[in-house]
DRENDOPA-532111 format. One record per residue (C-alpha): x, y, z; residue in one letter. Coordinates in steps of 0.001 Angstrom, whole numbers, plus 500000, padded with zeros to 6 digits. Layout:
XYZA...
! end
This chain:
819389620676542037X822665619349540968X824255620562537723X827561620654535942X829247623334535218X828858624544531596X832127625127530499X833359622784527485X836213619880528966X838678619221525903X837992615273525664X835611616397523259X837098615555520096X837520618635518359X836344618969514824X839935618836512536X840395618899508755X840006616719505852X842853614480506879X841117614117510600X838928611276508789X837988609647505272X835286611954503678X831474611402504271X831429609199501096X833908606981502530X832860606280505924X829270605843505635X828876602758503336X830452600772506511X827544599170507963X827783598825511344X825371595865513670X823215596822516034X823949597795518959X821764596162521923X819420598190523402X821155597551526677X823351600576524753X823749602191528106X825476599001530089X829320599845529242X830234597391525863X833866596187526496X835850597068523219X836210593106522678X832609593197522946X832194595334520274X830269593993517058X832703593270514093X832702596524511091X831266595247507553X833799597291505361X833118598111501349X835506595538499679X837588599098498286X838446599540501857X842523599075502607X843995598751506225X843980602562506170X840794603105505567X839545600318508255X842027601389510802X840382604988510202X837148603957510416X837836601622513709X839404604358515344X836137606814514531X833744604041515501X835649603272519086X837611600367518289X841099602050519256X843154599213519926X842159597068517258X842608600180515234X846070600496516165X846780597110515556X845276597515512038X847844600320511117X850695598016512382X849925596163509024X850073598999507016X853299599070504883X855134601144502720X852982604276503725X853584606922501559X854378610414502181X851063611517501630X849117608857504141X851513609920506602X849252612726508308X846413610415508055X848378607709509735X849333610013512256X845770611707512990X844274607878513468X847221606836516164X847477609810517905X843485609291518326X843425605880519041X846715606135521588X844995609265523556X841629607500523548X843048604792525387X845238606515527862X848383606528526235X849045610499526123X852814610818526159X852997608216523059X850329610405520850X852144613285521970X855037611430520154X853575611221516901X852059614207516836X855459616189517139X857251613913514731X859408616642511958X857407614399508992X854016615223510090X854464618234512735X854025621156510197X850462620012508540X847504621772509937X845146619373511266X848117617333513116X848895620670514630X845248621161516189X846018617762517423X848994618608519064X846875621207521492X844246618986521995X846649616420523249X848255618668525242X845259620041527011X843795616694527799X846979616133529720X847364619348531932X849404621430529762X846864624192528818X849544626823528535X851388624978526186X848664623720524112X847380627593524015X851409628502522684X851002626008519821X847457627179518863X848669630804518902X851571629900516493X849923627931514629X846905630152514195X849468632445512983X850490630271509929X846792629416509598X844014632308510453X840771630428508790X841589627195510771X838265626616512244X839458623685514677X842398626105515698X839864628831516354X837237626422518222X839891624788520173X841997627452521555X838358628779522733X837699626013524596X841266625515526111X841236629353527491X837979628935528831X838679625725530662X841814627919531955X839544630600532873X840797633314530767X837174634055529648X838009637447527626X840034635890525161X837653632811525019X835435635601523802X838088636756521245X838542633560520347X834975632885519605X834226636302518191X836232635479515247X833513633236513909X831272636397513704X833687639136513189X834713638185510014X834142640032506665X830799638297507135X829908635796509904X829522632539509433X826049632803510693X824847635641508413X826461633234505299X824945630268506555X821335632077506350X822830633519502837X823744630287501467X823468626867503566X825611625079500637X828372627301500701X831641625324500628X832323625774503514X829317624301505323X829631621190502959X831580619556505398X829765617822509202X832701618496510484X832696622216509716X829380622487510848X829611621251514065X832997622965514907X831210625986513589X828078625185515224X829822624674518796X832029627982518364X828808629654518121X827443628412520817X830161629331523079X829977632951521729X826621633407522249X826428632308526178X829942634266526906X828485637304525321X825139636880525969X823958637439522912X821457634488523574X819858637489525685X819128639549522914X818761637205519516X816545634374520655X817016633321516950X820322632110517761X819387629091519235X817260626955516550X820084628370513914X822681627100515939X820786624009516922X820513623060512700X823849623560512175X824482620085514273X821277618651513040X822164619673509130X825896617577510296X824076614578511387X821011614804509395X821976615702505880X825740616109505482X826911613051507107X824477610391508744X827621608191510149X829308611762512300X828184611100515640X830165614031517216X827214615981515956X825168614125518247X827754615264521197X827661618532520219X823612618838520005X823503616611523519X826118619600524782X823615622014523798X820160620614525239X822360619893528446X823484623703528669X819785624502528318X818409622364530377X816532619785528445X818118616682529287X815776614551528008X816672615663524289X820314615483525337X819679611995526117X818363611527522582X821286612721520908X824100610738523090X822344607400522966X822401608137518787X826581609180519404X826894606245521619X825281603846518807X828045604976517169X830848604627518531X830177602751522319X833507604354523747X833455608358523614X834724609423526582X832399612644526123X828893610990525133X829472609171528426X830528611861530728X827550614142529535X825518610752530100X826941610312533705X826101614143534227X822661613972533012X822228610822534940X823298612900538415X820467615297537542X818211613122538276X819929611265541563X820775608301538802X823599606897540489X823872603716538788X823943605041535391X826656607460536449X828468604309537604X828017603291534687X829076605380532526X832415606493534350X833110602117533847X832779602943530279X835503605621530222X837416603201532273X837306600215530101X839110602519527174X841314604406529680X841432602986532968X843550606136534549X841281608599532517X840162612027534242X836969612315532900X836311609015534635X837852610112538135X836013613809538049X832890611987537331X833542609875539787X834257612387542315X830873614616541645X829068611068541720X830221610725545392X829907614049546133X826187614071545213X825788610785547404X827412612668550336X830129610922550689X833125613381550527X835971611542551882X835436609155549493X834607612005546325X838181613237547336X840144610541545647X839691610376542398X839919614298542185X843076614237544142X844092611465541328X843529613903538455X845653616528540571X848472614260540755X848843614156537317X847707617145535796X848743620108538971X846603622845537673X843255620976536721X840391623437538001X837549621442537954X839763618826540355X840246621916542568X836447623129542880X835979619777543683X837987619177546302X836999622904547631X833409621046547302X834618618427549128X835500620283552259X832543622566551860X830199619682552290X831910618362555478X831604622068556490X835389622624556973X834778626232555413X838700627197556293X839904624598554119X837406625290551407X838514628803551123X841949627912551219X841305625775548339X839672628291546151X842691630690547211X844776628369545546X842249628471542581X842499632142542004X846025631975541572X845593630486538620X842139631738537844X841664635441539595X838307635452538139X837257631952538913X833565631501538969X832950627038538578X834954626348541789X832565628576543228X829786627146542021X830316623877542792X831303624921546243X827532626786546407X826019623459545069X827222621555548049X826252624172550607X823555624477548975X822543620845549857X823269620605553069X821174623753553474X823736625808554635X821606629003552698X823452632057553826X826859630353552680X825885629069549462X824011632102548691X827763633701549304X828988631615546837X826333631532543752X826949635676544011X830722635636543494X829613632770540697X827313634965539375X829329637988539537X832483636448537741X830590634492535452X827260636591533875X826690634941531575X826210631456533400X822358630244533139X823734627198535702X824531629755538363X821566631979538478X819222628593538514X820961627718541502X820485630710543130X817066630857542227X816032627533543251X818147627993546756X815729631111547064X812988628754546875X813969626564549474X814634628928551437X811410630749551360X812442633699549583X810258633919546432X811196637850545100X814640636996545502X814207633546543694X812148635359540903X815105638612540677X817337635837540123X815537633667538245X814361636466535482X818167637291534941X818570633529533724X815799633715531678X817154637137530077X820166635102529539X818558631642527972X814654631788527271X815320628495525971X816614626579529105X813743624646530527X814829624837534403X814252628547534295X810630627971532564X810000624971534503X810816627670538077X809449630642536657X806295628982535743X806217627689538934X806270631439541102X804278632199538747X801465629795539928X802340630318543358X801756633973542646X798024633293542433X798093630968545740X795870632186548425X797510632254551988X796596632192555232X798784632777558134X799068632067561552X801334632588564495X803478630648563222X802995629753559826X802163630813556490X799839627992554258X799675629035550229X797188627077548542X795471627025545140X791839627964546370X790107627162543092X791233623534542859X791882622966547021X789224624767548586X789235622874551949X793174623636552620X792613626442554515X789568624882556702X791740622342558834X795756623534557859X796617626095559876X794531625367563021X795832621860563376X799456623335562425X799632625609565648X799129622261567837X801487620409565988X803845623565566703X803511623391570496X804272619716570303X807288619132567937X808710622252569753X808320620845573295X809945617319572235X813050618730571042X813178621881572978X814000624443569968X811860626747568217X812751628197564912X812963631568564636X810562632140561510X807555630901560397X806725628197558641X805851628036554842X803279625273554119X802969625005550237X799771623205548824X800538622266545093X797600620830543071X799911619152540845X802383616363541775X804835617826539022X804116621841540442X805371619702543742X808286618761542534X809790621456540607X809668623365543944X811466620792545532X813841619128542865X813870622054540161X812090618746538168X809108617239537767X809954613650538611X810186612940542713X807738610424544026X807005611245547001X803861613046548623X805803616385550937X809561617986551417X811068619834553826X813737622568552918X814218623591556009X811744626754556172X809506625635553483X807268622297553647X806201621381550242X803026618995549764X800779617062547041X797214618129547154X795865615275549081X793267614383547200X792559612276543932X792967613560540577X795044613771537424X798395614178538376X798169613696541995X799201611011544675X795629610652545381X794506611253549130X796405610498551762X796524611664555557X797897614901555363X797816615536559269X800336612895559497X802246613819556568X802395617685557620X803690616358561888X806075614286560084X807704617127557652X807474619980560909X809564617524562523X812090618080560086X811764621678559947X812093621673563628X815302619575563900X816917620944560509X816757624474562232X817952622979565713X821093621691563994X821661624491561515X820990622007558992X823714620135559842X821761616454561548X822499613259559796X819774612439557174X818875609111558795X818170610736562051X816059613607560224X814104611131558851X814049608782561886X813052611277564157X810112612477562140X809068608835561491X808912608438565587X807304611864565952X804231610326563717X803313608719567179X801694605470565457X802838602027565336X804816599983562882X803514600212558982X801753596893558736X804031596732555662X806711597386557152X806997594445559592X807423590777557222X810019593081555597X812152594405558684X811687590610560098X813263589333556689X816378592341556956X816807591388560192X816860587564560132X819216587898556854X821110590816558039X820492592987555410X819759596130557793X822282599130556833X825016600153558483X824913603520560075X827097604893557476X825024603161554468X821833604094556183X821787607577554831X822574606769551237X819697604009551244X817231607463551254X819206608225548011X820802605521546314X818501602227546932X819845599660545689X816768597460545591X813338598339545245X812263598108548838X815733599643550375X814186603509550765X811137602150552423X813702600150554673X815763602939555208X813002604624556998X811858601713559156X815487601416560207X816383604954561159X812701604765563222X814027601987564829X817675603789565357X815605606425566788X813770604630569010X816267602312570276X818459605474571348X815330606828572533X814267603752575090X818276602865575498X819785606599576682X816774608465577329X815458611374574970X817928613488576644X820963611918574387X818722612662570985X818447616397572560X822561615942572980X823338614779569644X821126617456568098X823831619690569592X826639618165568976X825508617928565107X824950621534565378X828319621682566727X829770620012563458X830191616723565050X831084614109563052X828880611007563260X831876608684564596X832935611700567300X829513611986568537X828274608363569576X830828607486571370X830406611025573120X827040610708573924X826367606695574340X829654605789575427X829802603525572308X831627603469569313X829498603386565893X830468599911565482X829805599039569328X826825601064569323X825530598798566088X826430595793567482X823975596555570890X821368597859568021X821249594949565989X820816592810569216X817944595044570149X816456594285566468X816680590558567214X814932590446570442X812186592904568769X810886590329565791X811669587443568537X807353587078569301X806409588943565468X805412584950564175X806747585186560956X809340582029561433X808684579408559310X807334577101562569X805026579738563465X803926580743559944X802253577276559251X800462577413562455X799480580877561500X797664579684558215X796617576385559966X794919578538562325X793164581598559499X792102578200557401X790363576839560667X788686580375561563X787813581295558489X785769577721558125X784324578930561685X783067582011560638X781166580478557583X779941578055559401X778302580986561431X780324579091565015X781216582966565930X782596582491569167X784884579842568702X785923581812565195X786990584421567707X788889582173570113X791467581139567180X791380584390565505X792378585300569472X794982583133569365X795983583864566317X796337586947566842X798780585993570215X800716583956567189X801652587039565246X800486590123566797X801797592144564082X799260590747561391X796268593130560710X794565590061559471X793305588859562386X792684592694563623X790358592536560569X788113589575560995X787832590051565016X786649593574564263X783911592377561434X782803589394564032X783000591917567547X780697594250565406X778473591966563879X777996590236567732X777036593918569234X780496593766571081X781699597597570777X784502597931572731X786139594805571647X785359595802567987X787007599647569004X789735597786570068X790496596512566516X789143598860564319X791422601296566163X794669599225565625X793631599399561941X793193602874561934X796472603835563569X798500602463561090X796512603423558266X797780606410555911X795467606303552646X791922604545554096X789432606129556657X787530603643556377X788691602423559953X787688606156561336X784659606285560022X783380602832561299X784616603848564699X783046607057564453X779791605500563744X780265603144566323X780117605964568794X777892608073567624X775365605207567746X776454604680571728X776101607900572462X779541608565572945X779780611886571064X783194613307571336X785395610346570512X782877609856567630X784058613305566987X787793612686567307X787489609636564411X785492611749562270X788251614149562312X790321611677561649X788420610345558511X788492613763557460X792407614437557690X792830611174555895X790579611804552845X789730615584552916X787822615448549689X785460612400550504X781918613815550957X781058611223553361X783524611974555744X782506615779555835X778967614747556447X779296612613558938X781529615180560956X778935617705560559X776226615831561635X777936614618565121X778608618852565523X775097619524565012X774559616764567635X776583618274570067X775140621419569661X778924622956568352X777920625524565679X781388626595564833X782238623320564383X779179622721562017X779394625847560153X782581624734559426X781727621752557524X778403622963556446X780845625412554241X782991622812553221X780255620272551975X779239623165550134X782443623866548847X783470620096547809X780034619939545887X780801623001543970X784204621346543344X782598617948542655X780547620353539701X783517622156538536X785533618693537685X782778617400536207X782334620021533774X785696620114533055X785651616606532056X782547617142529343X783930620242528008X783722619600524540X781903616493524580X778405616538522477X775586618022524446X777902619287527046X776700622763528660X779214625944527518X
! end
C-alpha cells in the first residue's frame, strides 16, 4: 500500500475574499475550448487554448480571469497594459500578480507586492501574504501575520482556514484544532446554519463554501468527530458540490477540495473525477496535479506521476511540490539514492520543510541504514516533538521491503502521535496482513473504521477478514491452507499434501528453513486476491508472496477469476519466495527473488518466452542489473514484466552454471548482511556489476546462437512446415516426420514441430516417440492438461500404470476443476488397486458435481421456470 500523508500542503490556493476574483457573474460567461481528452498529458501554458471573453471585459478583468484559468504569464503580461489603475483596482491588481508571480515560481517578487504600504492593510491581500510565505518555508512568519491579522479581522474565513492548515503542516496539531474549532464554536456553527438556512449570505459565495467546507473537514478528522457523526461527511461533501454545482459552475478549486476529500477517504476513483473537472479548468494547478501524481502512486502509476510532476514543472520549474513528488515517485520505484535529490532540493531552500525530512528519513530507511533514519527524525522532532508523517512514511518504506517488526515500530509512534490518522492505522492493518497476523490487522483495522466509516480501504480490508473469517483451514507441519470450502471444495484434497514435499525441497536447495509456518490463502475472487495483497482490487496476477503469507486466485474458471491454471507450479514458485525472503530477512534483490523462484519451477523455457528473449537479445534490449528490478514494477512496454522474469531466470541460472549454487547460497547471505548489490558481486564472482554483465550478456548470445529464429534460418523453417505439412496431407507419414525431424534440429525451441511429430508418432502406434513430445509440451505448459492427459492415456493403455498416474496428477494440478481429469485419475487408482488414492477422487468427483449443480442454479435463479 502506498499512501500520502493526509495533512493539507499550502499550494492549495486558499479560498480569499471578494477581491481574490471577479464575482461568479463575471467569470463564468468566459467560455473556455475544450480541453483534449489527452487532459492528463501536461498542456504547456503556450499550448493552452485562447479565452473567449464577454466584449464588457477590460484588461483587468481578462488578466483576472487568465490568472484563475492557469494562464499566469500571459496574465501578467495582460496587467502590464493596464493603466491609470485606480485606487480601488489596486488590491485586485495586486491579488492577480501576486497569484500569477507565485504560480510560476517567482516567490520573493509576490512577496513584494503583497507587502506594498498601498495594498498591505486590506484583508484578502493579507491572507495572501501567509500563504506566500508558507509556500516558501517561512511557516512561523506566515503564522505571525495570520495571528495579527486575525486580530484586526476575527470572521475572516480564509484567515481562519489558512492559519489551520499552516500549523498543521508545522505540526502544531492542538492549535490546528483551535484553529478549526472556530468554524463550529461560534454563536452557532456554520454547519448547524448551513442545515438552518443553505442561502444564508454567507454561503452565497463558492468560495465561502469551499473554505468553509475544507475547515470542516480538517476539524472533523483532527477531532474525530467523523467517529461519532457519520453525518458529517455527505454535509461536508455538498458544501463543495453546492460551490461547483450551483453557486459557481466555472470554481474549479471546489473540485480540489472534493478530490482532497475522496483521497483522504480512500476513494480515489471519485477523486479522479473531481481533478480531471479542476484540471479542465485551469491545466496548471499545482495541487490538482500533485493529488493526481499521488493517486497515480496508489496504484504503481508511474508514468502518470511523471507526468504530472512535468506539469508543475512547466509553470514552476524549481517548484517543491514537483521535487517532493518526485522524490516519493522514486521512492516507491526503489530507487532511494536517486528519491534523495529532489527532497534534498526542497531542503536547500526551504530548511525546515517536514515532509522533505520524512522523506529523506524514508530514504535511508529503505536502504536499511536505520542509524541515519533515526537521526533524521531526531532532527524532525526538534521542530515537531510530536511528529507523526515522518514516521509514517518511514513505516511505509519498511513496510515494503518487509522489514515487519520495524515498520510495525513506526506505524505505532504514527498512530500514537497522530489518532486521528485513518492513513496510519490502514497501514498498520494491511502490514498485519502480510504478515500473517489477522486479530492484530482487524484491532487495527476497526480503530480506522471508528475513525472514517466512509474510507473505502478500511471497508475494502475489513470486508476482506471478514471473508477470511469464514475460510476453512487445514494445517500441516508446516503450513496453514484457508480456503473458501463452499466455492473451492477440492483445495484441501491436493494443497497441503503436495505443500510438505515442496517444503523438503525448496528448503534443501537453499539450505534455510523459516521458522513459522506457512499461510496458503485460497481466494475465490481475483479482487478478494488482491485486496489482501495490494489493499486494492486491481493486480493482475494469479499468487503473492508477503513473506509468511502466499496469496492465490482460485484456480479454476469463473466470474472474476484468472481461470485455471497449474497451481502446483504456481504454489513451488511463491514457497520459493517465502523461503529466500525469510533467508535474507527480506532484504534479497527483487530480480533474484523472482529469478530464483522462476528456476526453482524446474521446467524449461516458456515457449513464449523464447522469439522474445532472442529479439532482446539480438537488439540489446535486456535490462541492466540495476533496471532489472524496476522492469517487475515500472514496464515500460507491454512485454517488459514478462521479460523481466525471463531475464532474472536467466541471471539465475547463468550464476548458477557459472559459480556453482554455492555463490547463490553466498549472496543470500551477504543480502542478509545488508550488502549492497555493487559490494556483493564483485565479492562473490570476483566481478564487478558491469564486468559481471558484460560475461552475462555473452552467455545470452551463445544461448539463442542454435534457437533458429535468424532471418536465414526462419525461411528454411517455414520452407520446411509448408513441405511437411503437404506430407502429412498427402498421408506420406514418414517422410512428414523426417522434415518435421529436421525441423525440429532447425529451431528446437518451436513447439510446432513438438506438436505435429506427437499427432503423427501417435497416430503411427509409436509411443515412446509420441511421449517424447507430448512431454516437452506438457512441461512448459501452465493453463492446458491436455498434454497430461494424452500421456496419461497413453500409458494406461500400455500398461504402464504409475507414470500414467504421475500425468494424471499432473492434469489434475493443472485444471483442478475439470471433471475429466478427476476421472481419469480415479480410474488408473482403482486399477492399481490404491483405495486411498481412489477414495480420494471418488470424493472429489462427487464434490465437483455438487459444485457443477450449485453454479448452475445460481445462474437460473430468477430465470422463468427456474427451481426455488
Amino acid at each position: 500500500m502506498r499512501r500520502s500523508c493526509c495533512l493539507p500542503l499550502l499550494t492549495i490556493s486558499v479560498t480569499l475574499l471578494a477581491l481574490a476574483r471577479a464575482s461568479a457573474a463575471a467569470t463564468n460567461p468566459i467560455e473556455r475550448e475544450t480541453l483534449p481528452s489527452r487532459l492528463l498529458d501536461a498542456v504547456r501554458p503556450e499550448e493552452l487554448p485562447e479565452l473567449q471573453y464577454p466584449a464588457y471585459f477590460n484588461d483587468l478583468d481578462k488578466a483576472r480571469a487568465q490568472s484563475f484559468s492557469g494562464r499566469y504569464k500571459l496574465s501578467l503580461l495582460t496587467l502590464h497594459k493596464v493603466k491609470d489603475i485606480a485606487p480601488e483596482q489596486r488590491p485586485a491588481v495586486a491579488l492577480i500578480k501576486s497569484k500569477s508571480l507565485a504560480a510560476i515560481g517567482r516567490y520573493a517578487e509576490a512577496l513584494k507586492v503583497v507587502t506594498d504600504p498601498a495594498v498591505a492593510d486590506v484583508p484578502a491581500v493579507q491572507v495572501r501574504k501567509a500563504e506566500i510565505l508558507s509556500d516558501m518555508g517561512r511557516d512561523d512568519d506566515a503564522v505571525a501575520a495570520l495571528r495579527e491579522h486575525l486580530a484586526a479581522h476575527p470572521n475572516s474565513l480564509a484567515g481562519r482556514y489558512l492559519l489551520g492548515a499552516v500549523l498543521e503542516k508545522t505540526g502544531d496539531i492542538a492549535a490546528a484544532k483551535d484553529a478549526y474549532t472556530w468554524f463550529v464554536a461560534q454563536p452557532q456553527s456554520f454547519l448547524e446554519q448551513w442545515k438552518q438556512n443553505p442561502n444564508a449570505p454567507v454561503f452565497d459565495s463558492a468560495e465561502n463554501l469551499t473554505t468553509i467546507g475544507r475547515a470542516l473537514d480538517r476539524w472533523a478528522s483532527l477531532t474525530e468527530a467523523y467517529r461519532e457523526k457519520v453525518e458529517l461527511h455527505n454535509a461536508i461533501l455538498n458544501l463543495f458540490v453546492k460551490a461547483y454545482d450551483v453557486k459557481d459552475r466555472g470554481y474549479w478549486p471546489a473540485h480540489v477540495a472534493a478530490a482532497e476529500y475522496f483521497m483522504s477517504h480512500d476513494n480515489r476513483q471519485e477523486a479522479e473525477k473531481e481533478l480531471k473537472a479542476a484540471l479542465e479548468a485551469n491545466p496548471q494547478d499545482a495541487q490538482a496535479w500533485r493529488l493526481m501524481g499521488l493517486s497515480a502512486l496508489d496504484t504503481f502509476n508511474f508514468d502518470l506521476a511523471d507526468k504530472a510532476i512535468g506539469a508543475v514543472r512547466l509553470a514552476d520549474p524549481d517548484s517543491a511540490t514537483a521535487d517532493l513528488l518526485e522524490s516519493r515517485n522514486l521512492l516507491l520505484q526503489r530507487r532511494p539514492q536517486e528519491a534523495e535529490r529532489p527532497a534534498r532540493r526542497v531542503l536547500a531552500r526551504q530548511p525546515k520543510n517536514i515532509e522533505a525530512m520524512g522523506l529523506i528519513a524514508a530514504v535511508y530507511a529503505l536502504q536499511l541504514k536505520e542509524d541515519q533514519a533515526n537521526e533524521v527524525l531526531a532532527q524532525v522532532e526538534k521542530l515537531d516533538p510530536d511528529n507523526a508523517s515522518a514516521y509514517f512514511e518511514v513505516a511505509e518504506q519498511l513496510g515494503a521491503m518487509r522489514q515487519y517488526p520495524r515498520a510495525i515500530a513506526k506505524y505505532k509512534v504514527a498512530i500514537d502521535r497522530a489518532p486521528w490518522w485513518t492513513a496510519a492505522r490502514n497501514g498498520l492493518g494491511l502490514l498485519f496482513t502480510q504478515s500473517g497476523d489477522e486479530a492484530e490487522a482487524r484491532a487495527a483495522l476497526e480503530e480506522a473504521r471508528k475513525l472514517d466509516p466512509f474510507n473505502l480501504s478500511t471497508t475494502n480490508y475489513l470486508r476482506l477478514l471478514d471473508d477470511m473469517d469464514k475460510f476453512a483451514r487445514k494445517e500441516t507441519e508446516h503450513f496453514i491452507v484457508m480456503y473458501d470450502a463452499t466455492q473451492d471444495p477440492v483445495i484441501p484434497e491436493y494443497f497441503a499434501e503436495y505443500l510438505e514435499t515442496v517444503h523438503k525441497e525448496v528448503c534443501a536447495t537453499f539450505r534455510h528453513e523459516p521458522k513459522v509456518k506457512t499461510m496458503i490463502e485460497v481466494f475465490p475472487t481475483h479482487d478478494a486476491f488482491s485486496v489482501r495483497t495490494t489493499g486494492s482490487p486491481w493486480i493482475g496476477t494469479v499468487g503473492a508472496s508477503t513473506g509468511r503469507v502466499i496469496a492465490l486466485v482460485s484456480p479454476r474458471s469463473g466470474e472474476n477469476t484468472m481461470g485455471n491454471y497449474n497451481w502446483a507450479q504456481v504454489l513451488r514458485h511463491e514457497y520459493t519466495h517465502t523461503v529466500t525472503l525469510s533467508a535474507t530477512d527480506n532484504r534479497i534483490a527483487h530480480w533474484m527473488t523472482e529469478g530464483l523462484a522462476v528456476l526453482e519451477e524446474r521446467g524449461p523455457l516458456r515457449w513464449d518466452w523464447v522469439p522474445m528473449l532472442y529479439n532482446a537479445v539480438k537488439k540489446n534490449e535486456l535490462f541492466t542489473l540495476d533496471d532489472l528490478t524496476w522492469a517487475f514494477v515500472r514496464p515500460k512496454k507491454p512485454h517488459h514484466r514478462t521479460l523481466a522474469y525471463a531475464q532474472s531466470f536467466w541471471v539465475c541460472k547463468y550464476i548458477q552454471e557459472t559459480y556453482g549454487h554455492d555463490a547463490v547460497l553466498k549472496m543470500l547471505e551477504e543480502f542478509k548482511a545488508g550488502g549492497r548489490q555493487e559490494d556483493v558481486f564483485p565479492k562473490i564472482t570476483g566481478k564487478s556489476v558491469t564486468e559481471f554483465t558484460r560475461d552475462f550478456l555473452a552467455w545470452t548470445q551463445k544461448q539463442v546462437a542454435s534457437w533458429g529464429y535468424d532471418a536465414a534460418t526462419t525461411k528454411k523453417y517455414g520452407e520446411m512446415k509448408a513441405r511437411a505439412e503437404g506430407l502429412t496431407k498427402a498421408k506420406q507419414y514418414d517422410d512428414a516426420i523426417k522434415i518435421w525431424q529436421e525441423a525440429r534440429t532447425l529451431r528446437p525451441m518451436d513447439p510446432l514441430p513438438h506438436q505435429r511429430l506427437a499427432g503423427l508418432y501417435l497416430g503411427l502406434k509409436r509411443i515412446p516417440q509420441a511421449v517424447e513430445h507430448l512431454d516437452a509440451l506438457h512441461q512448459a505448459e501452465l493453463k492446458d492438461n491436455r498434454y497430461a492427459k494424452r500421456i496419461a492415456r497413453v500409458y494406461r493403455d500400455n500398461k504402464d500404470l504409475d507414470k500414467a498416474i504421475r500425468y494424471a496428477v499432473q492434469a489434475v494440478y493443472i485444471d483442478p476443476y475439470e471433471l475429466g481429469a478427476h476421472e481419469l485419475l480415479a480410474e488408473l487408482y482403482q486399477s492399481t488397486g490404491d483405495a486411498r488414492g481412489l477414495e480420494r477422487e471418488q470424493h472429489v468427483v462427487a464434490a465437483i458435481k455438487e459444485w457443477q449443480a450449485a453454479q448452475k442454479r445460481e445462474r437460473n435463479r430468477g430465470l422463468p421456470g427456474a427451481e426455488e
